[in-house]
N, C-alpha and C positions, 0 to 999 in steps of 0.2 A: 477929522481926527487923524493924528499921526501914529501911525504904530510904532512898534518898537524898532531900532534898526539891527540889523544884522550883529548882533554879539560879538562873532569872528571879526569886526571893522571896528566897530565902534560904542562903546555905551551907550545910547543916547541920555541926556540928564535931565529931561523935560519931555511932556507929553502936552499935545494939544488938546483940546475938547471942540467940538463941532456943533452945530444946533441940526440933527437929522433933517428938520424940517428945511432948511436954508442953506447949508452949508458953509454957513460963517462960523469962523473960529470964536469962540467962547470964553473962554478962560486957558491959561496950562497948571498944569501944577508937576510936581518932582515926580521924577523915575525915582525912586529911592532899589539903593544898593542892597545887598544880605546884610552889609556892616552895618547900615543904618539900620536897616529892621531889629536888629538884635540888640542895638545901643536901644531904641524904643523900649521892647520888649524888657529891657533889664532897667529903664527906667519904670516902667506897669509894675515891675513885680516888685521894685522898693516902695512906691506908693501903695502897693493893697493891702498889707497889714495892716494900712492906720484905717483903710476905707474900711475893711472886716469890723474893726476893733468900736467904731462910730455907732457901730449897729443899725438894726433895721427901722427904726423909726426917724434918724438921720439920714438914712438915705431915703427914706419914703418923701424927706421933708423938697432934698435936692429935686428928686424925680420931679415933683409935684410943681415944685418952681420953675424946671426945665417946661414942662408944659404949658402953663401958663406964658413962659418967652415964647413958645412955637408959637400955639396960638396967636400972641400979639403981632408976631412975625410970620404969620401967614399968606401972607400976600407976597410979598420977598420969595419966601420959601417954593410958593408954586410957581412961582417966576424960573427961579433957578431950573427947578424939576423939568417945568416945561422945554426948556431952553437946550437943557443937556439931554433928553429922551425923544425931543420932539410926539409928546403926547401929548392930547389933550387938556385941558385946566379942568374939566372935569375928571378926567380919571389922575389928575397929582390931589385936587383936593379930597374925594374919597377915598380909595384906595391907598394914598402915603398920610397926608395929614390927617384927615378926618381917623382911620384904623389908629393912625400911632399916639394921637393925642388920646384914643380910649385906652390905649396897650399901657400910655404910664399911668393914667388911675389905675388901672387895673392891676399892675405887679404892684405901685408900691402900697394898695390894699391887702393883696393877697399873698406877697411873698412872705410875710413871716408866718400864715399859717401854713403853704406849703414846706415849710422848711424847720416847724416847731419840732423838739425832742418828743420823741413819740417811747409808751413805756410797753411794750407787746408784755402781755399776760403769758408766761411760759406756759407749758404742756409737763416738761419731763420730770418726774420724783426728784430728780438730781439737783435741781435747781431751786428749789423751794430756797424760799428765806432768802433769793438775793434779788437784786433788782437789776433790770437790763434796761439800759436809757439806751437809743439810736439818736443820733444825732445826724446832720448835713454840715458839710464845713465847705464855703468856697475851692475849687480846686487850683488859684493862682491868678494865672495872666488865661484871658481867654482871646481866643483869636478870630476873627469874625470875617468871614471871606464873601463878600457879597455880589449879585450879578449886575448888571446893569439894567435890568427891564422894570424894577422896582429898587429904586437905590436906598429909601430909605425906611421903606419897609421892611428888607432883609435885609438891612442894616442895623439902625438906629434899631429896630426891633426887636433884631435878635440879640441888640447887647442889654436893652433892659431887663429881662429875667439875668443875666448873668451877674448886672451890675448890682441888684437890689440881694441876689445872695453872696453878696460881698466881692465878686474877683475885680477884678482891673480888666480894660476891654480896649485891645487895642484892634480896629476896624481895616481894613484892607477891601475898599472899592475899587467896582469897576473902575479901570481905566477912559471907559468911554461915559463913563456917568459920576467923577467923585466928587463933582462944587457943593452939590446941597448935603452930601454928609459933612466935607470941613466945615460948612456954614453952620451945621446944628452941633458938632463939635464945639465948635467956636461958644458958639451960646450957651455952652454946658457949663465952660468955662466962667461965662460972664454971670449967671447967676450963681457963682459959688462952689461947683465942685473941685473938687482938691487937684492940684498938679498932677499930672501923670496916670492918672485914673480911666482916663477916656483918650486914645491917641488916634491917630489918623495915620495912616502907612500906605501911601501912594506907588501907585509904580503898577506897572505890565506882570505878568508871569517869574519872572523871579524872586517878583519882592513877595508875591501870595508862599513862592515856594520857602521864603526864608522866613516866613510867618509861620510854616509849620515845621522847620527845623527847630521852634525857636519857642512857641507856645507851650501852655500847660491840657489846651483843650482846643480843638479848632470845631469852629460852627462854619457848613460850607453850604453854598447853595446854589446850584450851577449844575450846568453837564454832567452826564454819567460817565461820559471817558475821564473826566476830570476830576470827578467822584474818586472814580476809583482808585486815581495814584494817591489822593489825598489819603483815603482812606490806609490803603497799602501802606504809606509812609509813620501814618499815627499808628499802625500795629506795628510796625519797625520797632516805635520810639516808645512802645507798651502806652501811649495816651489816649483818652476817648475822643473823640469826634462822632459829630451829627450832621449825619451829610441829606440832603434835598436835594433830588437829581430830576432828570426829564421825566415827561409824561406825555402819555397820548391819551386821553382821556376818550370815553365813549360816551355817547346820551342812546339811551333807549325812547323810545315812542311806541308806546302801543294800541292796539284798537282802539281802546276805549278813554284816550287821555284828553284830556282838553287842548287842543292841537293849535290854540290860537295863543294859551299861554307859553306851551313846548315852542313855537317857531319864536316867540319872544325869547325866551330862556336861550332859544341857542344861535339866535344871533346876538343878543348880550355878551353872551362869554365866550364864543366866535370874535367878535370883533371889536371887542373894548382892548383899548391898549393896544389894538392892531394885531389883536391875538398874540400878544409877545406877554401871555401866562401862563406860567408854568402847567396851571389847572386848566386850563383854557377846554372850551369842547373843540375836540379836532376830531373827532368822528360818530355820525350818526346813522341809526338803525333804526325803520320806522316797518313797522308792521304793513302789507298790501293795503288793507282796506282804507288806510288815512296816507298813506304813501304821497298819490297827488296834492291833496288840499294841503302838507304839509310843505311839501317841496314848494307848490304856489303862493304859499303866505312867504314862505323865506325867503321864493324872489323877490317879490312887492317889497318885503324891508329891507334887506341889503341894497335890494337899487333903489330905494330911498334915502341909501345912511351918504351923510357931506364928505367928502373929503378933502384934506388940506391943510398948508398950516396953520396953525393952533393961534389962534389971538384969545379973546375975548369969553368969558363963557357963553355957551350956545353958538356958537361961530362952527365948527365943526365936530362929528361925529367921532371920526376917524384919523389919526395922526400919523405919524413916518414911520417908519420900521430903524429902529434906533443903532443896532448893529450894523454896518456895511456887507460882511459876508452872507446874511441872512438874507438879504432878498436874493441872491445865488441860489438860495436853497429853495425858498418857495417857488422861485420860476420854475427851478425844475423838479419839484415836486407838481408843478403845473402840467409841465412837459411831459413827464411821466407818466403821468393819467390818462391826458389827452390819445398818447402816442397807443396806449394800450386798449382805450377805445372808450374813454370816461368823456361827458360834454361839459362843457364851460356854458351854465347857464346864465352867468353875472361875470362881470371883472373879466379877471384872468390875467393882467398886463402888468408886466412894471412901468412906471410913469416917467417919464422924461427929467431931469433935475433941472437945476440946482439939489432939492431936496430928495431925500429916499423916501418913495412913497408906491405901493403894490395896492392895485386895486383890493378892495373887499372882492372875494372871488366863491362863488358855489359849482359846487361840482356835484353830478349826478351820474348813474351807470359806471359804480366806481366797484370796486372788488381788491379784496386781499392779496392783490398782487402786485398793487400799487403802491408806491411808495408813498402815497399821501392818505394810505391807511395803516401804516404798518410801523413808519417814523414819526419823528415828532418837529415837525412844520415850524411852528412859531412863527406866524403870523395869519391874517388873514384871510385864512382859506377855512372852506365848510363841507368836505365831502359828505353826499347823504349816499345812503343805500337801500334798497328796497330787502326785506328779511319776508319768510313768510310766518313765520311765529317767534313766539317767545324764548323755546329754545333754542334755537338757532341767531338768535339775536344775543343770548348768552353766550353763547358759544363763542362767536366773534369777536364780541366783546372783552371774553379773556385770552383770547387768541394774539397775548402782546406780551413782552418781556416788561413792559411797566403798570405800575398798578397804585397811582397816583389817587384820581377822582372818578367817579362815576357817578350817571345819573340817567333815572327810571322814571318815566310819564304814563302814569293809570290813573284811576278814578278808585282802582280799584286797590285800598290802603293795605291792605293784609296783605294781595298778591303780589304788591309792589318790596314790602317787607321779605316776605320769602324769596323773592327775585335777589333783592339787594343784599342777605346771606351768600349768594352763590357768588358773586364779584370779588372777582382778586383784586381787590383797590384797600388802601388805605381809608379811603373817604368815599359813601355813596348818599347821594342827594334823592331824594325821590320828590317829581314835581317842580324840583328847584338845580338849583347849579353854584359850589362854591360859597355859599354863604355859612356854612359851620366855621367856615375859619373865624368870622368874628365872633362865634363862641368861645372867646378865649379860655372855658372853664373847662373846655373838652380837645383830647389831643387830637394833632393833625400832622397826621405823618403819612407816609409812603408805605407800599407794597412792591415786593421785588426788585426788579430795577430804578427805581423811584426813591429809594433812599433809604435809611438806616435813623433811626431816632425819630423826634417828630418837636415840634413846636406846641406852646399852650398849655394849659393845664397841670398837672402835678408833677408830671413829665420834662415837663416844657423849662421848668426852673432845677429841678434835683440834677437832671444830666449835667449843668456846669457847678455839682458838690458831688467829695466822695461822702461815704455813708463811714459812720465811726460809731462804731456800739461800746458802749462801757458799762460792766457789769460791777455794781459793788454787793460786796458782803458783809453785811454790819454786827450781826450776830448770828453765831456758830459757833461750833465744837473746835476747840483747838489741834484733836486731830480727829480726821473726816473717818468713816468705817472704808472708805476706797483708798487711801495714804498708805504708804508701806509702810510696812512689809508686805507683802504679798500673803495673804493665806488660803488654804486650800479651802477651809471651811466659809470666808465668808464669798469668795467664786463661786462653790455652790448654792450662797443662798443666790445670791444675783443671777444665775444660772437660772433656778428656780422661777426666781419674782421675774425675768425676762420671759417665763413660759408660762406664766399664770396671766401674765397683762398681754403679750401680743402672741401669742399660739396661740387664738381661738378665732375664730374668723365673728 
């Protein structure tokens, strides 16, 4: 992958793409400039009135055909995936295809009830005899800023609730990951949706920034530093945005959990995707008593799990680390531990190239002072720690600036519920890991440093509509007893009738 070049020298007008696993060049596609994003963007926001205008059974119709091309196009599709992330065909067919192809039944079923005129029953005397309708109306061009570790899932994903309540969705990919969104772009096109309604905005760090000079809404999903200017910039410009930022996610293990399913669960989402998920478990706390037998099942699977590159399904476990700077960060999140006096019971190493590839790696005798409990890793690593109780295992656990995912291992169902109240997360699993997100009926958002808004559910589609209440009046008095003039006596009654209805407890 080529990065961007120096600005102060030169534009560059093209970016390379890479396959992590190999290091063969892929495809390129545009560095697109601010003036092209903008020309995009004012082409999105002429086509959305007619998409608005189609309504929501026409666009349920598109979605639903879009779907059916993925599907047929599945094989192509995981191909790409595979090729630009250097993951596995098992985690592009689950994870991107398999989730996305339920994500368009799912909105273009559900977005017209999320988004029907709703009539609230008022409360106040004042009001009687009029009616108050709430409505949702698209809010424009929305702007979709996506990472590269799931390119079409926080992509393609996040623009269909946008799309189905009406706005225009122009996408801005990774740099290191954009062939399989232009490719499902493309196919948007071929089954029939409208010019300019669904656009693709290529390019490095300028072009995402000239996406939110330029948008009516931006959907970000990325780093917390990067969160945050985004964020900063859409209060600038008075617009909403919903920003998905990092996470260090925790699993608890306690005495009494089924410890053969917990060492499953957390080298699962440990090490799928090469730990390059946002939700990912990057740190665990196992009560003394189940301490060993937990740490030794983890060994036995992680130095089981294949690694390598990605051909065929079942061919390997574990794929590359798809970012270049990122295995930077896990060696010395490695480093770090090591140095402070944590042991490397599996892995540990970066692997020799062509391809980027870091061992599956466990670490044990780890503590809070370590950067590989306290950051957020993104890849392959499993630090455990040994806790002596429950509270103390909370404690740690909220002992982080982000507050993404969590997840509780008991037997014991109620005290795992009362546990998973005290977690400063967004999302807590108990028994399990990650799997509410394909509850698409229920939100899934972030805590604290983790983000602002959330995906899914009622939530998931209204944040890209403003809200419009219209109240009518069809019969009433020509003039009201509150219309002026002002009189003393009828202040006194409303004076009164305000002390007869709310002065009494």
């Amino acid at each position: 992958m080529t990065a961007a070049s120096d600005t102060s020298v030169a534009r560059i007008q093209t970016i390379q793409v890479d396959n992590p696993a190999t290091g063969a060049i892929i495809g390129t596609v545009a560095n697109m400039t601010a003036e092209q994003v903008a020309h995009l963007v004012d082409r999105a926001r002429a086509a959305q009135p007619l998409w608005e205008a189609i309504g929501f059974a026409e666009r349920a119709k598109l979605v639903r055909a879009l779907r059916k091309w993925f599907v047929a196009e599945r094989e192509r599709i995981v191909d790409i995936v595979v090729a630009e992330n250097g993951k596995t065909r098992e985690d592009a067919l689950l994870a991107e295809l398999f989730y996305l192809a339920d994500s368009m039944g799912f909105w273009a079923k559900n977005a017209s009830n999320y988004l029907r005129d709703v009539s609230p029953r008022t409360h106040s005397p004042l009001v009687l005899g009029k009616k108050v309708v709430v409505r949702h109306r698209p809010l424009g061009v929305v702007g979709v800023i996506a990472p590269w570790n799931y390119p079409l899932t926080l992509s393609i994903g996040d623009a269909l609730p946008a799309l189905m309540a009406g706005n225009s969705v122009v996408i801005k990919p990774s740099e290191i990951a954009p062939l399989a969104v232009e490719f499902v772009i493309h196919g948007a096109l071929k089954v029939g949706f409208p010019e300019d309604v669904l656009l693709v905005a290529t390019g490095a760090g300028e072009t995402g920034a000239a996406l939110v000079d330029n948008a009516d809404m931006i959907q970000f999903t990325g780093s917390t530093r990067t969160g945050r200017r985004i964020a900063a910039k859409c209060g600038e410009r008075l617009i909403p945005c919903s920003v998905e930022l990092g996470g260090k996610d925790p699993m608890i293990v306690l005495a009494d959990a089924n410890v053969e399913r917990a060492a499953n669960v957390a080298v699962e989402w440990s090490m799928r995707n090469a730990g390059q998920i946002c939700m990912a478990i990057e740190r665990v706390y196992v009560e003394e008593p189940v301490y060993d037998e937990f740490v030794a099942k983890v060994i036995d699977k992680v130095t089981a799990l294949r690694q390598g590159v990605p051909a065929d399904y079942g061919s390997v476990d574990v794929g590359a680390i798809t970012f270049p700077p990122q295995l930077d960060i896990i060696e010395a999140h490695v480093s770090d531990a090591v140095s402070k006096g944590a042991q490397i019971v599996v892995g540990g190493r970066r692997l020799p190239g062509p391809g980027r590839f870091f061992e599956p790696t466990v670490l044990v005798d780890v503590d809070h002072t370590m950067d590989c409990m306290t950051e957020e890793t993104f890849g392959p690593l499993l630090p455990i720690m040994k806790v002596h109780n429950d509270e103390e295992a909370i404690r740690l656990a909220n002992d982080s600036p982000y507050g993404l995912g969590s997840s509780i291992f008991t037997r014991d169902i109620g005290k795992g519920k009362r546990l998973a109240r005290r977690l400063a997360a967004g999302n807590t699993w108990i028994n399990d890991a990650i799997m509410s997100y394909l509850a698409q009926e229920a939100p899934f958002a972030g805590a604290r440093e983790s983000g602002l808004g959330g995906r899914h559910g009622k939530q998931g589609i209204r944040k890209y509509c403003d809200t419009h209440t219209i109240l009518t009046t069809r019969f009433a008095l020509t003039r009201e007893p509150t219309m002026f003039p002002n009189s003393a006596k009828r202040s006194q009654f409303f004076e009164r009738l305000m002390v007869l209805m709310f002065g009494r407890n």
